[in-house]
RODO-2510 file (C-alpha; in nm, 4 decimals, decimal comma):
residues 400
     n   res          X          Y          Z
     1     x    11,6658     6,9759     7,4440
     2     x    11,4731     6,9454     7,1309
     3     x    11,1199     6,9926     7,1247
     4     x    10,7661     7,0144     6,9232
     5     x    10,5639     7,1661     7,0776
     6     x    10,1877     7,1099     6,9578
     7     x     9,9976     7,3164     6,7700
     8     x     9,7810     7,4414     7,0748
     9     x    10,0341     7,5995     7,2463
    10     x    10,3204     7,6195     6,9435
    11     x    10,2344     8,0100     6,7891
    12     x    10,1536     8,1639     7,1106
    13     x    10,3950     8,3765     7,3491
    14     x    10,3940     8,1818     7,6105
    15     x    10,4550     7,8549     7,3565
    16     x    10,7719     8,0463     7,1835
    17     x    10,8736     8,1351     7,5403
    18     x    10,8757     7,7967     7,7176
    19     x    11,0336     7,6597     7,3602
    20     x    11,3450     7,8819     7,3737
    21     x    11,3639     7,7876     7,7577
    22     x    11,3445     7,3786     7,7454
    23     x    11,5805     7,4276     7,4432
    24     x    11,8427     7,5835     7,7080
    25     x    11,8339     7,2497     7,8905
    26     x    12,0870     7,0110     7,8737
    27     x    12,0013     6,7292     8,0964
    28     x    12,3304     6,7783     8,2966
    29     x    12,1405     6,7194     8,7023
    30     x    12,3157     7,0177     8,8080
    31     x    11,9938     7,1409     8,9285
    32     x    11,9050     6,8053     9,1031
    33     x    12,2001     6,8945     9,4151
    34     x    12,0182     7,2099     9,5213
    35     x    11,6163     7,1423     9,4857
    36     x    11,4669     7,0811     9,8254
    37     x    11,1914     6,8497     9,7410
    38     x    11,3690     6,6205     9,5297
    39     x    11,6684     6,6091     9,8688
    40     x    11,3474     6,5222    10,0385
    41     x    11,2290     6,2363     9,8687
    42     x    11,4866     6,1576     9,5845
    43     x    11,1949     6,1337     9,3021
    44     x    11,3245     6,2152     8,9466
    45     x    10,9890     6,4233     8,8907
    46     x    10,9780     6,6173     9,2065
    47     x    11,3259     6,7484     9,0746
    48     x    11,3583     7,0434     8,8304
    49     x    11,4795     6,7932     8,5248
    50     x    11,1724     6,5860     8,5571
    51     x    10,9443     6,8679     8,6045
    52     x    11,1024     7,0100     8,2797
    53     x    11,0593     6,6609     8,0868
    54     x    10,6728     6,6540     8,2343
    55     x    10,6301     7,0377     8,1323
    56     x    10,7869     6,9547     7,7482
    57     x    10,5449     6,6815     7,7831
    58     x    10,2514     6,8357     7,8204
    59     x    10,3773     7,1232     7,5603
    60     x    10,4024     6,8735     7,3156
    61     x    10,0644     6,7532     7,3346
    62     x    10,0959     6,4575     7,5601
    63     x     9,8676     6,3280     7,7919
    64     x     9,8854     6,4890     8,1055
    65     x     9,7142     6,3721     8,4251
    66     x     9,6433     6,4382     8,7989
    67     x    10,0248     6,2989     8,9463
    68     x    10,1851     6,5648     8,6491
    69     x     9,9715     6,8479     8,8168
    70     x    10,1206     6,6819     9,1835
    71     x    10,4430     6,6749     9,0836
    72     x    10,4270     7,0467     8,9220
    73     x    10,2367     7,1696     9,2640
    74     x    10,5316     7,0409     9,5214
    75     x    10,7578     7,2345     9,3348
    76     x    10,8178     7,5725     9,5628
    77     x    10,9522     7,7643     9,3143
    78     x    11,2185     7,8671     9,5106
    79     x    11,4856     7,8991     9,1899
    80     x    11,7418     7,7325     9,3918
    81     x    11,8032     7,5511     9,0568
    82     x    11,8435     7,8394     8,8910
    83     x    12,1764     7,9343     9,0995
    84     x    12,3069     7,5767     8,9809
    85     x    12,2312     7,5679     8,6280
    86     x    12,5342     7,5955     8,3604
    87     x    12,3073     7,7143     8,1025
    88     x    12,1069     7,9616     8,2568
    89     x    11,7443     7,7981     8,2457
    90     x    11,4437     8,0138     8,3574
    91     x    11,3377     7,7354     8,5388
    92     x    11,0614     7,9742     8,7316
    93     x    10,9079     8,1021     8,4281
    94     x    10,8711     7,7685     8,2821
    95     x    10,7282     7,6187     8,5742
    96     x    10,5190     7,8852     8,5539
    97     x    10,3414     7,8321     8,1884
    98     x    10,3574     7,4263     8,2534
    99     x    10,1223     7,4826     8,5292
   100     x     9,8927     7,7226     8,3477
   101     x     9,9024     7,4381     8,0444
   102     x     9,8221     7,1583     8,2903
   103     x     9,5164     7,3036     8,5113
   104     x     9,3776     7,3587     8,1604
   105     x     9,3359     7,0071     8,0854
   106     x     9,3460     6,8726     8,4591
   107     x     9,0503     6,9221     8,6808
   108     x     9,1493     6,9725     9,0286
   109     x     8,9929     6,7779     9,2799
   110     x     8,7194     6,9810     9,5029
   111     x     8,8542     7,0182     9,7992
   112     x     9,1793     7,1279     9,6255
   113     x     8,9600     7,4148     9,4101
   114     x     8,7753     7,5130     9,7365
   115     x     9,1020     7,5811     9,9242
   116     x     9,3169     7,7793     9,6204
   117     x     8,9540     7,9274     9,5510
   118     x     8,9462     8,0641     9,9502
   119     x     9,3306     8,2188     9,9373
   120     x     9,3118     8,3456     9,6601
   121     x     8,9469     8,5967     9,7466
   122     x     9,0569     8,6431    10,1278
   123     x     9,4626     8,6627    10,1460
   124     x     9,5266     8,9624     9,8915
   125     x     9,2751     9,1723    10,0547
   126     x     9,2985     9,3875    10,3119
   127     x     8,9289     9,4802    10,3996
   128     x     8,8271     9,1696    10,4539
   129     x     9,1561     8,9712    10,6382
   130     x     9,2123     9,2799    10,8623
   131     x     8,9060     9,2460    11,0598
   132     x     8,9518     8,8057    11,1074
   133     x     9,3680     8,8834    11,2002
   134     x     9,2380     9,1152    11,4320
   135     x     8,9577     8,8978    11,5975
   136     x     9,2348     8,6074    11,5565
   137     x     9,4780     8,8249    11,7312
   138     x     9,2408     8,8912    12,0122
   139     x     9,1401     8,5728    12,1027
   140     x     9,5395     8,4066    12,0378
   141     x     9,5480     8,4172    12,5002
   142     x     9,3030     8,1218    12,4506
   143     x     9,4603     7,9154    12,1671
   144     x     9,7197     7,6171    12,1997
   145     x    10,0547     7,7442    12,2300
   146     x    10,1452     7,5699    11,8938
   147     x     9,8467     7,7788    11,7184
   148     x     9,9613     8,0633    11,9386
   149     x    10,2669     8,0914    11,7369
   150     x    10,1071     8,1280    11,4268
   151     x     9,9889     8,4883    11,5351
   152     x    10,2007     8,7861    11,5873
   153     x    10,1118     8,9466    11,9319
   154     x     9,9348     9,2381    11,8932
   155     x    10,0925     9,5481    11,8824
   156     x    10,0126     9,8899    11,9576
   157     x    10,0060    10,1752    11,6702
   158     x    10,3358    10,2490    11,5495
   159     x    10,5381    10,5854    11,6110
   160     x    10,5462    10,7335    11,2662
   161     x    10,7940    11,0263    11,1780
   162     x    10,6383    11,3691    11,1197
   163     x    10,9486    11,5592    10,9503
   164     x    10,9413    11,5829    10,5638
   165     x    11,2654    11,4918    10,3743
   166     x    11,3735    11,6144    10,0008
   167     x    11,4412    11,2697     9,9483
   168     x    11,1475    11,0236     9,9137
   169     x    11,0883    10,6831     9,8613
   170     x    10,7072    10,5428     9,7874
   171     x    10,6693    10,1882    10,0189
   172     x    10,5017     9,8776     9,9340
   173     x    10,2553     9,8525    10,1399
   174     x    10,0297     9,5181     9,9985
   175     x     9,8278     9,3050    10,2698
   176     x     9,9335     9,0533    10,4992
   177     x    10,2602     9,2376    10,6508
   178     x    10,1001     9,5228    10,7251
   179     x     9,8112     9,3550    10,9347
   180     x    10,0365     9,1017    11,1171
   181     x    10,3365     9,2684    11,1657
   182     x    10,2915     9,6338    11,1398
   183     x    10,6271     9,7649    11,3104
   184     x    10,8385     9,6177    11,0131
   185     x    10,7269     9,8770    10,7693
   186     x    10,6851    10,1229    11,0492
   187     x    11,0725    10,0526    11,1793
   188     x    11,2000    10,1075    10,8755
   189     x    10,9954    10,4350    10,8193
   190     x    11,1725    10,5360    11,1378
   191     x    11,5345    10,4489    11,0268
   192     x    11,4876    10,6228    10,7043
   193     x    11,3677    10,9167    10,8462
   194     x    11,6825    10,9362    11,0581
   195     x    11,8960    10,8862    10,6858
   196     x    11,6635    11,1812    10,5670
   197     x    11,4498    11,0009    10,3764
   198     x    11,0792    10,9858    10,3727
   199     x    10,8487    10,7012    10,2582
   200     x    10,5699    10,7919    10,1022
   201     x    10,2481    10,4840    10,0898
   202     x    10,0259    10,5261     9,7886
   203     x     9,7101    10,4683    10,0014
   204     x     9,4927    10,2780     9,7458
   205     x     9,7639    10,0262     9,5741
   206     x     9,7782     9,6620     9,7464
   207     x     9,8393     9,3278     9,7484
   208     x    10,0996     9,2866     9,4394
   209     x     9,9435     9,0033     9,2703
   210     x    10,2251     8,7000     9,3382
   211     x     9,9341     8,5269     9,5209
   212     x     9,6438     8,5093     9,2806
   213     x     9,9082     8,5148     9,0380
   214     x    10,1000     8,2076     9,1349
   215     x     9,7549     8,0474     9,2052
   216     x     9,7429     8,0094     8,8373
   217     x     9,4964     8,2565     8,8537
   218     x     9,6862     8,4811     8,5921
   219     x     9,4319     8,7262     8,5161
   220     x     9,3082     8,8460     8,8754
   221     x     9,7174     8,8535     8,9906
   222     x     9,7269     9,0851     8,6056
   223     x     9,4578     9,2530     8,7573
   224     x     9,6780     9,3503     9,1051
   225     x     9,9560     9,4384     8,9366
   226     x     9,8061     9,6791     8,6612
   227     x     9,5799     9,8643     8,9642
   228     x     9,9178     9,9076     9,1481
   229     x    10,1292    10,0766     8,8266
   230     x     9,8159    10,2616     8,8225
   231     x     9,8317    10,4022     9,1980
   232     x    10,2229    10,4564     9,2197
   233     x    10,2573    10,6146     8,8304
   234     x    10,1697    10,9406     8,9982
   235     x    10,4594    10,9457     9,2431
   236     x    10,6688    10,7828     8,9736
   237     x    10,6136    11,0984     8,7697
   238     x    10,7335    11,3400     9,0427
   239     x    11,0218    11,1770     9,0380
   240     x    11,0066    10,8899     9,3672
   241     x    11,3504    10,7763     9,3816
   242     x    11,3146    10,4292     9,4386
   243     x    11,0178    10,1774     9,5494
   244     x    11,0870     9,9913     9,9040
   245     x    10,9939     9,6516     9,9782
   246     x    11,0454     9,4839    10,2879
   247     x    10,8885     9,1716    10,1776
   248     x    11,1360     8,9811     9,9348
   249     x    10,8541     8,7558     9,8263
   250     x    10,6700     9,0422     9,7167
   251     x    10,9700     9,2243     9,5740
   252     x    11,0618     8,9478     9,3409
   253     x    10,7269     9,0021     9,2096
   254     x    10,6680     9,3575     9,1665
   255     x    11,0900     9,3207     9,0202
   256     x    10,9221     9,0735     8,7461
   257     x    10,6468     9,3471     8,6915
   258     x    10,8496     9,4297     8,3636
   259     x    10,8818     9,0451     8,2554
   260     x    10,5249     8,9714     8,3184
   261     x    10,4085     9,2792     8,1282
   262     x    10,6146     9,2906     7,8397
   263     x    10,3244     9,2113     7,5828
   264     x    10,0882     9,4561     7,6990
   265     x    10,0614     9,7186     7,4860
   266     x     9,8990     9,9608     7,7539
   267     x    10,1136     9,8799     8,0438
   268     x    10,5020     9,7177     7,9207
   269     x    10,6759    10,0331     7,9423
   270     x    10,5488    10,1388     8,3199
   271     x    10,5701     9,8031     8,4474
   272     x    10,9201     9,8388     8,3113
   273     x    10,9685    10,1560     8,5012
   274     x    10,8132    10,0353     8,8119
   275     x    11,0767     9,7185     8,8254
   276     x    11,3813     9,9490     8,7431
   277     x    11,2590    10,1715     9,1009
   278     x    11,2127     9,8378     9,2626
   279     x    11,4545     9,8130     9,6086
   280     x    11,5069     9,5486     9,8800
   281     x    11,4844     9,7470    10,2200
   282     x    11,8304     9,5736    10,2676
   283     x    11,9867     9,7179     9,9103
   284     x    11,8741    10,1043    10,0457
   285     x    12,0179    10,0779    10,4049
   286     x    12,4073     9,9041    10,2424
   287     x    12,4623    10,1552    10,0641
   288     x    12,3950    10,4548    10,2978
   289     x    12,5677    10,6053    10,6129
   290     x    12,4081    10,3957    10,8950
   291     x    12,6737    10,4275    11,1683
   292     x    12,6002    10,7873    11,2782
   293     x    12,2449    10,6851    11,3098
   294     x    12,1642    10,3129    11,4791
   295     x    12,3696    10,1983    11,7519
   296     x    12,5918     9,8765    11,7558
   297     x    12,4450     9,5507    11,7760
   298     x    12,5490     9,3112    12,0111
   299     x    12,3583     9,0187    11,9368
   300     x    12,4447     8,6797    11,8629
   301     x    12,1294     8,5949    11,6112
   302     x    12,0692     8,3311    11,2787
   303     x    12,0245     8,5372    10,9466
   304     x    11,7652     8,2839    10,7411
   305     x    11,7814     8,4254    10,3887
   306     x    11,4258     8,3807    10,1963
   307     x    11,4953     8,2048     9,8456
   308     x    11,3037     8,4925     9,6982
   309     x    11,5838     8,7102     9,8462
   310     x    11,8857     8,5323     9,7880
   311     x    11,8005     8,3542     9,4895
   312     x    11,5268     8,5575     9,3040
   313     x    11,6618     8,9111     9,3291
   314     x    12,0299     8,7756     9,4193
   315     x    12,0861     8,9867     9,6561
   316     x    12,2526     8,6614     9,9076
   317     x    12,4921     8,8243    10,1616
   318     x    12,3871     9,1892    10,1402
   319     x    12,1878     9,1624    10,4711
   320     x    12,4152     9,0048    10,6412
   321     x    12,7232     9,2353    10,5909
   322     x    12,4705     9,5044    10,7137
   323     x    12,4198     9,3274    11,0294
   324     x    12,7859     9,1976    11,0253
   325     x    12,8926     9,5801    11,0343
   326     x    12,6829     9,6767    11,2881
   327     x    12,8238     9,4231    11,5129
   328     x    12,5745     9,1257    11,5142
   329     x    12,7668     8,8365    11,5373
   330     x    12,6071     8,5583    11,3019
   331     x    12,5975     8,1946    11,3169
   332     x    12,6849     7,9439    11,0605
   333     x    12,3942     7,7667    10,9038
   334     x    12,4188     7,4395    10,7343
   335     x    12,2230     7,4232    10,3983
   336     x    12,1261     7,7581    10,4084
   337     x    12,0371     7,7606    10,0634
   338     x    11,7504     7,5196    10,1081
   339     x    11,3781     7,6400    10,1116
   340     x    11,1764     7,6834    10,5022
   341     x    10,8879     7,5851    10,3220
   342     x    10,6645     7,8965    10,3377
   343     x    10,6700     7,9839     9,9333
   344     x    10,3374     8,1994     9,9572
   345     x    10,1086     7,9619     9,9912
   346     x    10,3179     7,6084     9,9706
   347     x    10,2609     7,5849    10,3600
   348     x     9,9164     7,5191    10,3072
   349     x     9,8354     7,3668     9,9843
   350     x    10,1586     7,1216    10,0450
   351     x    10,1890     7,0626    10,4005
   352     x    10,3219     6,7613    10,4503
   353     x    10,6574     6,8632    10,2151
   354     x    10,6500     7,2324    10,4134
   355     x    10,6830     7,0683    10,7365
   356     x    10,9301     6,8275    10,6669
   357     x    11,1474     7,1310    10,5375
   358     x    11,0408     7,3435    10,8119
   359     x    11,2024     7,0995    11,0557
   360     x    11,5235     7,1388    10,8896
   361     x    11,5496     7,4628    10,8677
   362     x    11,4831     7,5157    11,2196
   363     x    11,7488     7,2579    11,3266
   364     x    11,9876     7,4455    11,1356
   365     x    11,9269     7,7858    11,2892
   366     x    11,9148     7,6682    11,6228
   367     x    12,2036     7,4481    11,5850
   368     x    12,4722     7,7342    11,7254
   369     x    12,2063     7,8698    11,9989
   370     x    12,1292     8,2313    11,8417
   371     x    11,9685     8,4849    12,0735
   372     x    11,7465     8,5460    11,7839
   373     x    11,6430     8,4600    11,4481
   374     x    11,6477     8,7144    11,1538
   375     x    11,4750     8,6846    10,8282
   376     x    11,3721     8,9125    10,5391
   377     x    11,0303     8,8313    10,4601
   378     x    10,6928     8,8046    10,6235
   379     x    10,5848     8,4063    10,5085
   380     x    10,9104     8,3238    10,6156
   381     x    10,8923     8,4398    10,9398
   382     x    10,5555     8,3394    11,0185
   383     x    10,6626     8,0143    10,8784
   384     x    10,9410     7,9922    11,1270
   385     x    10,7435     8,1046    11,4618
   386     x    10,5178     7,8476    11,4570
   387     x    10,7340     7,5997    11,5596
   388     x    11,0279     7,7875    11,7606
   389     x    11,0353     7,9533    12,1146
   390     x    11,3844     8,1261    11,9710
   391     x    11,2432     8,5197    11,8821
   392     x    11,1735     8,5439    11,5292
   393     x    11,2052     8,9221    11,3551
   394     x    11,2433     9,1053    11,0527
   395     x    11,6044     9,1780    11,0520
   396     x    11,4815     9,5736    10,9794
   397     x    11,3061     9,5772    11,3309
   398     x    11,6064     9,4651    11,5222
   399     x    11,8174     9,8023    11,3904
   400     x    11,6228     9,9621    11,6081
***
């Protein structure tokens, strides 16, 4: 694809960056067979060629207006097309500077700023959503069934291990997970322990920045990240051996801590370290001995693979040869590549599109009757619950 970009944009980073990306792009479709909102609707620009042609667009100088910030929003950045493209376009990153490019020159409308404006100061942080889950949790005996769903039941304090291992492993330990479903991280403290291997939480890092960040709010998710390098450099230095994540949607982020930093004088080289420790729960546990330690599992359940997961940090079918090997027999999905709709905060923002891909997801799992439905990160479970009486886990829980 040839380009000129304008002179605004044309000597900066992020201008050279998205120029050597659209130049990658070939027009082929390719990408049009996997994306889930253009299967939804069949619009040219809510597919990843005509967000690119809007994007070069707008790079070049263009005019750019409300319906190109629309059609740039319902995209869920789920880098399905990604998997699909011959020539290897970082569709993700591009989406990512067309948007920056775009809210520049398009105001949102009020409502719209109120609502990103809300997420973004409440979600990441855990002193002030812990308190409102908790109320929220108390009072979910008195809610509709269908907002019922939305909220984990309570749960009492986890059993944490007390024995102290040579080997350790520092934990992500952000914001939401931890106050809605705090047995995930605590189950797989517990089956660590029993591989001899202790996590470790660096008590003042949090949230990892892909909300604010992915908000278009570049500087405050910056902000996250840097604080974080800051709080696990420490245990980097005594020598950590890897950093866990049990969310995949954060783990693609903290992964891309290297990418995202690469400029920054202060902080490229750390970030760089910090996404070379960077582990998937489910890459730690396949490659130890877990058969001596958790029992067969005889359950017939539906493994939904988060895009982040399978198509971010490409790590599609490791989870379920764990499970496979520990005797969980799972079902076949159709279009299991496509998106449930939860991307961070898609679910609100865009919840017309979320629903209507939420619906087909859940068809799909439930299509073969599975006792249970297994998933790898927390959006995409909560996602999932809301509209399902079928049991909805982490697949990490269910090992125990």
């Amino acid at each position: 694809m040839q380009t000129q970009l304008a002179d605004f944009i044309k000597h900066t980073t992020a201008g050279q960056e998205a120029d050597a990306i659209l130049r990658k792009c070939v027009h082929c479709g390719f990408c049009t067979a996997t994306c889930p909102t253009y299967q939804l609707n069949g619009d040219e620009l809510d597919s990843p060629r005509g967000r690119i042609y809007l994007i070069k667009q707008a790079l070049e100088g263009a005019q750019v207006s409300r319906r190109t910030q629309l059609h740039l929003d319902r995209c869920l950045t789920c880098r399905n097309c990604e998997t699909s493209c011959p020539s290897g376009v970082n569709y993700s990153r591009l989406v990512d500077i067309g948007r920056t490019v775009v809210d520049d020159r398009v105001k949102r409308p009020i409502a719209d700023r109120i609502t990103r404006q809300i997420l973004s100061s409440f979600l990441p942080y855990m002193k002030q959503t812990g308190p409102v889950f908790k109320l929220l949790q108390s009072l979910r005996p008195i809610f509709p069934q269908s907002i019922q769903r939305k909220f984990p039941v309570k749960s009492p304090p986890p059993r944490q291990p007390t024995q102290q291992h040579p080997r350790e492993m520092l934990i992500l330990d952000g914001c939401v997970q931890p106050l809605l479903a705090p047995n995930i991280n605590a189950a797989t403290e517990r089956i660590l322990d029993k591989l001899g291997i202790t996590l470790v939480v660096a008590k003042k890092a949090g949230c990892c920045g892909a909300i604010s960040y992915h908000l278009g709010q570049h500087k405050r998710g910056l902000a996250f990240m840097k604080h974080n390098i800051d709080q696990w450099w420490p245990y980097i230095e005594q020598g950590i051996e890897a950093i866990v994540v049990t969310a995949s949607g954060c783990g693609i982020t903290v992964k891309e801590y290297g990418e995202i930093l690469k400029y920054d004088n202060v902080y490229a080289e750390k970030a760089k370290r910090v996404s070379a420790l960077v582990k998937d729960i489910g890459e730690v546990i396949a490659i130890e001995n877990i058969h001596g330690v958790i029992k067969p599992l005889k359950k017939k359940a539906a493994f939904h693979a988060p895009c982040t997961l399978q198509n971010g940090l490409k790590l599609g079918g490791v989870v379920e040869e764990v499970l496979r090997n520990l005797g969980v027999e799972l079902t076949k999905i159709k279009d299991s590549h496509l998106c449930c709709g939860s991307a961070g905060t898609y679910s609100i923002l865009q919840s017309s599109f979320s629903q209507k891909l939420l619906s087909n997801k859940i068809k799909s799992l439930e299509n073969n009757h599975p006792e249970v439905i297994l998933t790898a990160n927390i959006g995409c479970l909560l996602h999932l619950q809301s509209v399902t009486n079928t049991p909805v886990k982490h697949w990490i829980e269910m090992l125990e």
